[in-house]
C-alpha positions in Angstrom: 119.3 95.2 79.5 119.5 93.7 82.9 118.7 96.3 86.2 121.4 97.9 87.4 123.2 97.5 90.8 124.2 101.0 91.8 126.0 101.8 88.5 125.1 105.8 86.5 122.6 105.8 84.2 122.2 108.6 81.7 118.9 110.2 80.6 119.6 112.5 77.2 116.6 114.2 75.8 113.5 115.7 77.3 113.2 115.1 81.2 109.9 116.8 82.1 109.9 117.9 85.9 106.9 120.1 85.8 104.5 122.2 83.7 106.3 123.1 80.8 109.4 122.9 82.4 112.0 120.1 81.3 115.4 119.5 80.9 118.2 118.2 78.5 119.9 115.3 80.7 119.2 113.3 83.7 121.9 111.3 85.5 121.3 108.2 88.2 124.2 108.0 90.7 123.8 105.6 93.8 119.5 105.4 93.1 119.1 108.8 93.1 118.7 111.6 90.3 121.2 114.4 89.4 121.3 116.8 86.9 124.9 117.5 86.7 127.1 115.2 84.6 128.7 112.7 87.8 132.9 113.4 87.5 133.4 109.6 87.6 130.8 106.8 86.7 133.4 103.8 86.2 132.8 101.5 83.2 129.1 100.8 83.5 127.4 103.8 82.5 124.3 103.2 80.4 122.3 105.4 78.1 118.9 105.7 77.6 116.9 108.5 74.9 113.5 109.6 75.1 111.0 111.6 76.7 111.0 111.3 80.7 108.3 111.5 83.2 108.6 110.8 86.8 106.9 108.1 88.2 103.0 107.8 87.1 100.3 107.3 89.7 97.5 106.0 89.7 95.4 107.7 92.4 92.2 105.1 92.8 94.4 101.6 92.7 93.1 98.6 95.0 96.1 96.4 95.3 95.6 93.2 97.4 91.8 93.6 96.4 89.8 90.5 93.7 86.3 90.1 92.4 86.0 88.3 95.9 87.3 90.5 98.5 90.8 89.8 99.9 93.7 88.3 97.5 96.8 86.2 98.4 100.0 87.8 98.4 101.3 86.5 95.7 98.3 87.6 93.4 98.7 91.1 95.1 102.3 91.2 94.1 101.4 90.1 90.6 99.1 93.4 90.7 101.7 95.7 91.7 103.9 94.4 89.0 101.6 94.6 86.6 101.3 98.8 87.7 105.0 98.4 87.9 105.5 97.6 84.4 102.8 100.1 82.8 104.9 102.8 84.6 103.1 103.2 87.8 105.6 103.5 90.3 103.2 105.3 92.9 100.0 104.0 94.3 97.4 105.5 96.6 95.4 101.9 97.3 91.7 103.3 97.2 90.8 100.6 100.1 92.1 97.3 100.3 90.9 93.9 102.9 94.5 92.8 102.3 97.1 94.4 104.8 99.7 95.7 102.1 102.4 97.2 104.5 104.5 94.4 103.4 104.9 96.1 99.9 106.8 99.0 101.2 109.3 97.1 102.1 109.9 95.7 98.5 112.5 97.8 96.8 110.8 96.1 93.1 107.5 97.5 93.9 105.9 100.8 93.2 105.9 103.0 95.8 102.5 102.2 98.2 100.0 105.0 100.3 97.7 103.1 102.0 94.2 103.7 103.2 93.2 100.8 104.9 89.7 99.4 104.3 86.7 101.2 102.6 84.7 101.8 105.5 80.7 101.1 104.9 77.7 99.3 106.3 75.8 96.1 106.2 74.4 95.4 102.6 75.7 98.7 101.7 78.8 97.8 99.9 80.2 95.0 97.5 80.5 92.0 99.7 83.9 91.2 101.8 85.5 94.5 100.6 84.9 96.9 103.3 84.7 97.6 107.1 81.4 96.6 107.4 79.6 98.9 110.8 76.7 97.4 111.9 75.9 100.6 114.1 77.0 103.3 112.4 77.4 105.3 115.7 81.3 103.7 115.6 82.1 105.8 112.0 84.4 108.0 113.9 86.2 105.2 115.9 86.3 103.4 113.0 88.1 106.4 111.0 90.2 106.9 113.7 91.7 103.4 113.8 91.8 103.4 109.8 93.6 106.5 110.3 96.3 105.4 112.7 96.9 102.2 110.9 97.2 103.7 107.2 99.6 106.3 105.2 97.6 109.5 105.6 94.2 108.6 104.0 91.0 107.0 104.8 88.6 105.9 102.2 85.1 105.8 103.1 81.8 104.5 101.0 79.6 107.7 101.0 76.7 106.1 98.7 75.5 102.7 97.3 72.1 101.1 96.6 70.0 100.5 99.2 68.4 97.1 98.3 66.0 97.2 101.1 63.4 99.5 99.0 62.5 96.9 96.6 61.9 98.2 93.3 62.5 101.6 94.4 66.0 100.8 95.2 68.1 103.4 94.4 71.8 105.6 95.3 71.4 106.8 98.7 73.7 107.8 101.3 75.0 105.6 103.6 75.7 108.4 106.5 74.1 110.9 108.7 75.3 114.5 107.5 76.4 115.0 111.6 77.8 111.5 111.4 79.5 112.1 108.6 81.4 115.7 109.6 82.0 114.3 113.1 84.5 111.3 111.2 85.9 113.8 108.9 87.2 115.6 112.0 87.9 112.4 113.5 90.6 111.8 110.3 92.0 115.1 110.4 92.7 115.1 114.0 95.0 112.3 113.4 96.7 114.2 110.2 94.8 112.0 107.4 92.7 113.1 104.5 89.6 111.8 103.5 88.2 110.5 100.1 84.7 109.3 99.5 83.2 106.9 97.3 80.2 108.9 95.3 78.3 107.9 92.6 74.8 110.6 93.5 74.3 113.7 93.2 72.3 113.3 96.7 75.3 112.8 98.3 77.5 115.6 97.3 76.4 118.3 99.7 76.7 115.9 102.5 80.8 115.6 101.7 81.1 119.2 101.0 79.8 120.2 104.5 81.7 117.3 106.0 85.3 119.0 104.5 86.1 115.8 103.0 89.7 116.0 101.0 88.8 114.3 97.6 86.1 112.9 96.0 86.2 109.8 94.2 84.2 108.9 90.8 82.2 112.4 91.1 79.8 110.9 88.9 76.6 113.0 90.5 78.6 115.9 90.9 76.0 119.1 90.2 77.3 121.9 87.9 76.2 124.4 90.3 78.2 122.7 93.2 82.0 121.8 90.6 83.2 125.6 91.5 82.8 125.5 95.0 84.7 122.1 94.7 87.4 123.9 92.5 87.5 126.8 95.4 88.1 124.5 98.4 90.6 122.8 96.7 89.1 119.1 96.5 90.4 116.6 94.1 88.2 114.4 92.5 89.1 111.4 90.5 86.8 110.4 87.5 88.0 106.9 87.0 86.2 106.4 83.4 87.4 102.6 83.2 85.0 102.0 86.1 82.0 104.6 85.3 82.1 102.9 81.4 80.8 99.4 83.3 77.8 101.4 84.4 75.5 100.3 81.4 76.7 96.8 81.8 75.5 97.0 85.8 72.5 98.6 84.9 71.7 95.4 82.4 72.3 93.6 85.2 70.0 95.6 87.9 66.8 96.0 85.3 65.0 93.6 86.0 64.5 93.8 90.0 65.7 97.4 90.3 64.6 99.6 87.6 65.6 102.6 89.1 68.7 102.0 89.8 69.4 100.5 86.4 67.9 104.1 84.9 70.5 106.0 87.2 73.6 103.7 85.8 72.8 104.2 82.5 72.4 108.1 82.7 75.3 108.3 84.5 77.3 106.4 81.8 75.8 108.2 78.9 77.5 111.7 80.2 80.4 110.3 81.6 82.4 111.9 79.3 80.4 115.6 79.3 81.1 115.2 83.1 85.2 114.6 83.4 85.4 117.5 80.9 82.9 119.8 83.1 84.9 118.8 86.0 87.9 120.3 84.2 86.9 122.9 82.9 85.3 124.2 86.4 88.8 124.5 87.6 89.5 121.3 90.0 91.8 119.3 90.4 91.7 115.7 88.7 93.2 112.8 89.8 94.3 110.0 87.3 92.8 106.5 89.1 92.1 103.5 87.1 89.8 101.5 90.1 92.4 98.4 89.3 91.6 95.2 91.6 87.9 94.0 92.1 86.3 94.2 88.2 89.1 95.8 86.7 92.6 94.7 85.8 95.8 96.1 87.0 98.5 98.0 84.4 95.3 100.3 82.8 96.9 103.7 83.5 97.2 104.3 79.9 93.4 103.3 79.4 92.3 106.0 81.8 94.5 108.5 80.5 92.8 107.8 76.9 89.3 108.0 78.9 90.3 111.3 79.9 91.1 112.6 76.4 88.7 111.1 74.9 86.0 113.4 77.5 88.2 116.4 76.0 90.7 116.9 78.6 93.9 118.3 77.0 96.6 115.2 76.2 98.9 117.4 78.2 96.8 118.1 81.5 96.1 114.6 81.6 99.8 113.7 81.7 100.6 116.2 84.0 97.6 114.5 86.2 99.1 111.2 85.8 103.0 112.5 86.4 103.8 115.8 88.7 100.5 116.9 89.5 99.5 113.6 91.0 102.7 113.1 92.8 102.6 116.5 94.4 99.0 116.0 95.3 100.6 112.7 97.6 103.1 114.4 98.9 106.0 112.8 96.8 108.0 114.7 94.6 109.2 115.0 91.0 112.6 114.8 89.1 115.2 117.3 90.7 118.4 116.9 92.6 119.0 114.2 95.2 114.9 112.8 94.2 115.0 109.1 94.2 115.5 108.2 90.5 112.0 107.0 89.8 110.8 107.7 86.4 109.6 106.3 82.9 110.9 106.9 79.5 109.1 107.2 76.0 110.7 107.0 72.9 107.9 110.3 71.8 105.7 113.0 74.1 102.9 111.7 75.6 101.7 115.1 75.9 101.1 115.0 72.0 99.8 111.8 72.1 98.7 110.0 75.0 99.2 106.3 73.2 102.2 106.9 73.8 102.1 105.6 77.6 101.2 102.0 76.5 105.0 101.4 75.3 107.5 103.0 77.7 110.7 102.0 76.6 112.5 102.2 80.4 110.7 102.0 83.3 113.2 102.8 86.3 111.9 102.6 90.1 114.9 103.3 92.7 117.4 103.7 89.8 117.0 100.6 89.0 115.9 99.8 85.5 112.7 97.2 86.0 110.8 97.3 83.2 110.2 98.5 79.6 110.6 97.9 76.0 114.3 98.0 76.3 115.0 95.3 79.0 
């Protein structure tokens, strides 16, 4: 099957649109969705069965972003096809070097919120990834001009290891707690959200009293401090792919920073305990894979099995990945006039996760792209 140029398509089956809600038939008419039967659709209909979700997203994405730093376009459009084809067709890029504005303008590729460049300090990030301050007194400029030139959000590095103790060396906050709540207000005084990198639990308290808007990895996240998180609303986004590489850092850190190293590896070992205690606590979870740097694009369907495999229900998961996830960005899900961006499985994933490995139509614009059937 070829993609379509402005032809109907027809859906029959299950077309999920929201928590336990679904209906029996989707149409596509001119790239967008309708759920009533079109009165005339010429002589290039085509029929597609199966389970539908709107578009997936993956929340914590870095297209544009290698093991380097920056990437060439062409690589960074090989990553958004490759989150393309897994059924991505929303991305909130987590922090990118690469200025990606280009990709909105590509009808092929998944949908893009940007956040500009992780902003961090010094020694105090992974090298030629971030917005590097050398006098952290220009955090709020800095978050105001990362505000102004991205789509809504500003990613900021809230903790890393601080060489510069030796053997010591450990997680530590990069920010001053004032510092920190006077950028905050910087973002939301020019309408964008905030999410922080944060790995400690020394950290935590710092973001909460800043107001950031979502917290990403949550690895250090205190028991004692998840309800509060649930209560105020903040999403956090566990990415498993990249928390499962903390033993393999901490091999790597041993020798010259034993602490550190012992961190990683505790952190790792409950990795799982922790996504399901974030769960269960009430917030909100966000379905990111960490794709560019260390890990490759098109994993969506690796996270999700992360996530079940911590003990979050199949079904929350997908509705983290599908609905939930889009609402969260601001986009929204499969009802009348909606641009007709949405996947197809030939079984529920809600059953059975594994399913989002295959999809058998993958259809961005109402244009079929991708999938098992093309």
């Amino acid at each position: 099957m070829s993609a379509l140029a402005g032809p109907t398509l027809h859906v029959r089956g299950h077309v999920l649109v929201g928590d336990d809600r679904e209906v029996g038939d989707l149409w596509v008419k001119d790239g967008n969705v309708t759920l009533t039967r079109p009165s005339a659709h010429g002589t290039n209909m085509v029929s597609l069965e199966g389970w539908v979700l709107p578009g997936l997203v993956d929340v914590h994405c870095h297209i544009g972003l290698g093991a380097d730093g920056a990437v060439d376009p062409a690589t960074a459009q090989e990553q958004a096809i490759a989150d393309r084809d897994s059924g991505v067709l929303l991305v909130r890029d987590a922090g990118s070097p690469l200025d990606t504005r280009w990709v909105r303008s590509r009808p092929d590729l998944p949908r893009l919120v940007r956040a500009g460049r992780h902003v961090a300090r010094p020694k105090r990030y992974l090298r030629h990834y971030g917005l590097e301050l050398d006098d952290i007194a220009q955090l709020p400029a800095a978050v105001t001009r990362e505000a102004r030139g991205g789509d809504g959000w500003v990613k900021l590095v809230g903790d890393w290891i601080d060489r510069d103790l030796g053997a010591d060396a450990d997680l530590r906050p990069l920010w001053p707690d004032d510092l920190l709540a006077e950028a905050v207000a910087a973002a939301h005084a020019e309408a964008a959200r905030v999410t922080v990198h944060a790995f400690s639990d020394e950290v935590i308290p710092s973001l909460l009293a800043a107001g950031v808007d979502c917290i990403e990895h949550g690895t250090g996240i205190d028991a004692d401090l998840m309800y509060e998180i649930s209560e105020r609303g903040i999403a956090v986004t566990p990415t498993l792919l990249q928390v499962g590489r903390f033993d393999a850092i901490a091999r790597q850190a041993e020798g010259k920073y034993p602490r550190f190293a012992d961190r990683m590896r505790r952190l790792h070992a409950r990795r799982y305990d922790q996504a399901r205690a974030l769960y269960e606590a009430g917030i909100q979870i966000l379905v990111g894979t960490d794709a560019g740097g260390t890990i490759g694009h098109g994993r969506l369907a690796d996270e999700c099995a992360e996530l079940v495999a911590a003990g979050i229900p199949p079904a929350a998961v997908v509705a983290a990945a599908g609905w939930q996830g889009r609402e969260y960005l601001g986009f929204g899900s499969l009802v009348e006039g909606a641009s007709a961006d949405f996947v197809v499985y030939p079984a529920d994933p809600r059953l059975d996760v594994e399913v989002l490995r295959a999809p058998e139509a993958v259809v961005l614009r109402g244009q079929v792209v991708a999938g098992t059937t093309v």
